[in-house]
C-alpha positions, -999 to +999 in steps of 0.1 A: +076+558-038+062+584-058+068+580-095+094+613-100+116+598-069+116+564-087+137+583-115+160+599-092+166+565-076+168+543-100+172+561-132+179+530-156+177+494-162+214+482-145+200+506-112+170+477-107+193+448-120+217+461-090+183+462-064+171+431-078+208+414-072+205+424-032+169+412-029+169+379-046+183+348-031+211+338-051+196+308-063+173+323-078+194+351-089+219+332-107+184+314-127+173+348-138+201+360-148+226+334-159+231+318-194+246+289-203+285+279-210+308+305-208+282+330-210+303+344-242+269+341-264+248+363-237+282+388-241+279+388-278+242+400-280+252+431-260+285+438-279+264+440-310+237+460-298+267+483-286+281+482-322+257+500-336+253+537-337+236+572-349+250+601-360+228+630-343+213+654-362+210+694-351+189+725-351+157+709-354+135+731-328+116+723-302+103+688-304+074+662-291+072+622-298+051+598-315+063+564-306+033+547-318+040+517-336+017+493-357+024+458-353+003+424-367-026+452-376-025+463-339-016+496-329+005+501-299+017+535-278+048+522-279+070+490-299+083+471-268+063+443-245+068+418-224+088+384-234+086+353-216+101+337-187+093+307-173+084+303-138+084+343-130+068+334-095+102+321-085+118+356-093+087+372-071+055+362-059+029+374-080+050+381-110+032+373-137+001+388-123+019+423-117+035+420-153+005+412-173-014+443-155+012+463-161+009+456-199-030+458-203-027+489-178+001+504-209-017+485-243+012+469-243+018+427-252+027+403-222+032+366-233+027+340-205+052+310-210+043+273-209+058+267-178+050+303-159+037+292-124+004+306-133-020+287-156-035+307-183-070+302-166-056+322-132-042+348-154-077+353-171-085+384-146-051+401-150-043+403-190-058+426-217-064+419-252-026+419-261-022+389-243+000+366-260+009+331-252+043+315-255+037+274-261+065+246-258+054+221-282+036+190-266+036+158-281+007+145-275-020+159-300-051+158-274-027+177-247-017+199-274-055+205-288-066+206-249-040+236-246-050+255-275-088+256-260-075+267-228-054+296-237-084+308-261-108+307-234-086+325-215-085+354-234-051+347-250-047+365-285-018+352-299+005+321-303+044+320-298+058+286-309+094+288-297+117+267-321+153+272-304+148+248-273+153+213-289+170+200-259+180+210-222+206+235-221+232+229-194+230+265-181+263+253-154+258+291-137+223+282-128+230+240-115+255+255-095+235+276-076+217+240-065+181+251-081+161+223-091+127+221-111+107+219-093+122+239-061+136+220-037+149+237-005+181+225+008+199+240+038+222+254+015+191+271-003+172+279+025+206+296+040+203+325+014+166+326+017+176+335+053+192+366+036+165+374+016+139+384+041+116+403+016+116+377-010+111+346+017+078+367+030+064+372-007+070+339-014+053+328+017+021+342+008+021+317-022+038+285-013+069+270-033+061+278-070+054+253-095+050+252-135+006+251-132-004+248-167+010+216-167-007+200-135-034+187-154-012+166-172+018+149-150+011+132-122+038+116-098+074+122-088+094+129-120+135+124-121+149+149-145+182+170-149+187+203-128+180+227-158+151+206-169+116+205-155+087+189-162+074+202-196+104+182-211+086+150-205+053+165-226+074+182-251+082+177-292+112+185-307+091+200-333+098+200-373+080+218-403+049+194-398+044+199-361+043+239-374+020+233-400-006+216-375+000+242-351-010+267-380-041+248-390-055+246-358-047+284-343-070+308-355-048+339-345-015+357-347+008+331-352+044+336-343+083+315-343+104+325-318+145+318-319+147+323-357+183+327-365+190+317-399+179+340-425+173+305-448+148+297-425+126+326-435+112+319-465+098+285-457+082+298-425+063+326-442+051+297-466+039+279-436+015+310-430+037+323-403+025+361-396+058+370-378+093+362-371+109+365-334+147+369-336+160+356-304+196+338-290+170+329-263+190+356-236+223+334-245+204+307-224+206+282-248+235+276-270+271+296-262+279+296-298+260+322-317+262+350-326+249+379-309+210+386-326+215+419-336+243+408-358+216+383-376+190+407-376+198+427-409+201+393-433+166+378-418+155+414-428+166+412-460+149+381-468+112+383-456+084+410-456+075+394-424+073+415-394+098+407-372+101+406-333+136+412-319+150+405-281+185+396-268+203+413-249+182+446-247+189+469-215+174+502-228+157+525-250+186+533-271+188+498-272+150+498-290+157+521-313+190+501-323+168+472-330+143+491-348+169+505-370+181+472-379+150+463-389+131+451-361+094+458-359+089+451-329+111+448-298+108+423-267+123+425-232+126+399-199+151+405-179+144+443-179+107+436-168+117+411-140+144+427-126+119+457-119+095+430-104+121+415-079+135+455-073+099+473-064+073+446-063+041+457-085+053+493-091+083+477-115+073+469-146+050+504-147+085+517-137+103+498-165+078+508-189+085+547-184+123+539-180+124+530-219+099+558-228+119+583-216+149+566-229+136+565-265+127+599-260+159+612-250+175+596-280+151+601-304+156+643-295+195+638-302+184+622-329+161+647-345+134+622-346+104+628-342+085+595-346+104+558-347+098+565-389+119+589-389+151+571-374+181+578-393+200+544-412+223+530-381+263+529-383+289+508-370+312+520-338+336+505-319+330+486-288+344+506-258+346+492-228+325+509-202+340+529-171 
């Protein structure tokens, strides 16, 4: 579909989220999507990104855009990429292939997770030089040194510890949709994949998915809860020490994802840290917090550290929100997969210019001209939409 009749179609975010809804086995659906307990914590990250307003500002002429950004001594053409999910091949076939292109293709960053089911080796063709990679801690120091070597050769740029996953979160929306780690397809399963003829013919091409980086090290038939998988049997719980190693033996960008406490900073940035990702982890892992934009300002306030922001994040006005909070630097997932599981290889590229011309849009009722020049944010009251 040309690129003009993409806009018409599907002119946001929420249009491919619908799409993606009606393609996807619900399974699978209810994994991407879902959170865990009540789902009140993924709720809270979008009522406070809807908190927070601008007041526009008139009579400034015709205008153009800079949305440029400078982040870790990189410049971008714009301040979003491409968070992590893990095991994007269940969403669609190829997933993390078509994302990563999508981001070289755009000079944008794409981090492969841990437990994407694509090893860092296969994805070696597909990524550019903002290839970032997102580790779960492993125990064991020769796994964990053996890791390090391969992303590197791979071409991987920087490292994402994530910090927030101490545990299995119960994510009840996702067991009771019947998915396990790895797949396995029951009748009940294999009655939606029935109903999902486009995704049961991708997915044909490349077999049942399963988390690859880790096949070199688990061997065997492994008994594990339904929202855990098999990286939980490699992986730390990891403290200020496990950090420090991590630090000493990474020779790159090094970055802490699921920061939440604005105590926290200071000792992190001590620990040679180069940036800070604020995260509730999609309200995946724990029901309780509060939404991230709401945090964002006080981790701000206490670190020069760049920081990363995701949670919640369904637009451009949505960026610029974060970036006015104080982000530097703004992540998305669900945005980028739901355009995968919508139109296949064309999504992300669409996703990408959905959020340009979002920001754009804004910025004009703004009377910005470049993402400097965003006015201070205010508070508004959440409105329920039509």
């Amino acid at each position: 579909m040309p690129r003009m009749d993409l806009h018409s179609t599907y002119p946001g975010i929420a249009d491919l989220k619908n799409r993606a809804r009606r393609r996807l086995p619900k399974f699978v659906w209810e994994y991407l999507d879902s959170g865990t307990g009540a789902e009140c914590g993924k709720a809270r990250d979008r009522q406070a990104l809807d908190q927070i307003g601008f007041l526009p500002h008139i009579l400034k002429g015709p205008m153009s855009f800079n949305l440029t950004t400078r982040f870790l001594d990189r410049d971008y053409p714009l301040p979003f990429g491409i968070a992590p999910v893990g095991m994007s091949g269940l969403v669609w076939h190829g997933a993390e292939q078509m994302l990563a292109q999508s981001a070289a293709e755009a000079g944008l960053p794409y981090v492969l997770s841990t437990v994407a089911s694509q090893n860092p080796e296969d994805m070696a063709p597909h990524i550019g030089p903002e290839a970032w990679f997102q580790l779960y801690p492993p125990k064991d120091p020769e796994i964990r040194l053996d890791l390090l070597n391969r992303i590197r050769q791979a071409g991987f740029s920087v490292l994402v510890l994530t910090v927030d996953v101490p545990v299995a979160s119960r994510r009840e929306r996702q067991t009771r949709s019947g998915l396990t780690h790895p797949p396995r397809l029951t009748p009940r399963l294999l009655a939606q994949v029935a109903q999902r003829p486009a995704w049961a013919m991708a997915m044909a091409r490349g077999g049942t998915p399963r988390m690859r980086t880790l096949d070199k090290y688990i061997s065997g038939q492994q008994n594990l809860p339904p929202t855990a998988h098999i990286g939980y049997l490699l992986r730390a719980s990891p403290d200020m020490e496990y950090l420090k190693w991590l630090r000493d033996h990474w020779d790159g960008p090094f970055i802490v994802k699921g920061v939440l406490r604005a105590e926290d900073a200071e000792p992190l940035e001590r620990a040679g840290v180069d940036a800070l990702w604020v995260s509730t982890h999609g309200g995946r892992q724990f029901d309780g917090a509060p939404g991230a934009l709401e945090i964002l300002p006080a981790i701000r306030a206490a670190t020069s550290l760049p920081l990363i922001f995701d949670s919640g994040v369904e637009g451009g006005l949505d960026i610029l929100r974060a970036l006015a909070s104080g982000a530097d630097f703004v992540m998305l997932a669900r945005a980028f997969h739901y355009g995968v599981a919508a139109l296949g290889a064309t999504g992300p590229d669409h996703v990408i210019d959905i959020l340009k011309c979002d920001m754009e849009a804004n910025l004009g009722q703004l009377g910005a001209r470049s993402l400097s020049d965003l006015p201070a944010p205010i508070p508004l009251r959440t409105v329920a939409p039509p």
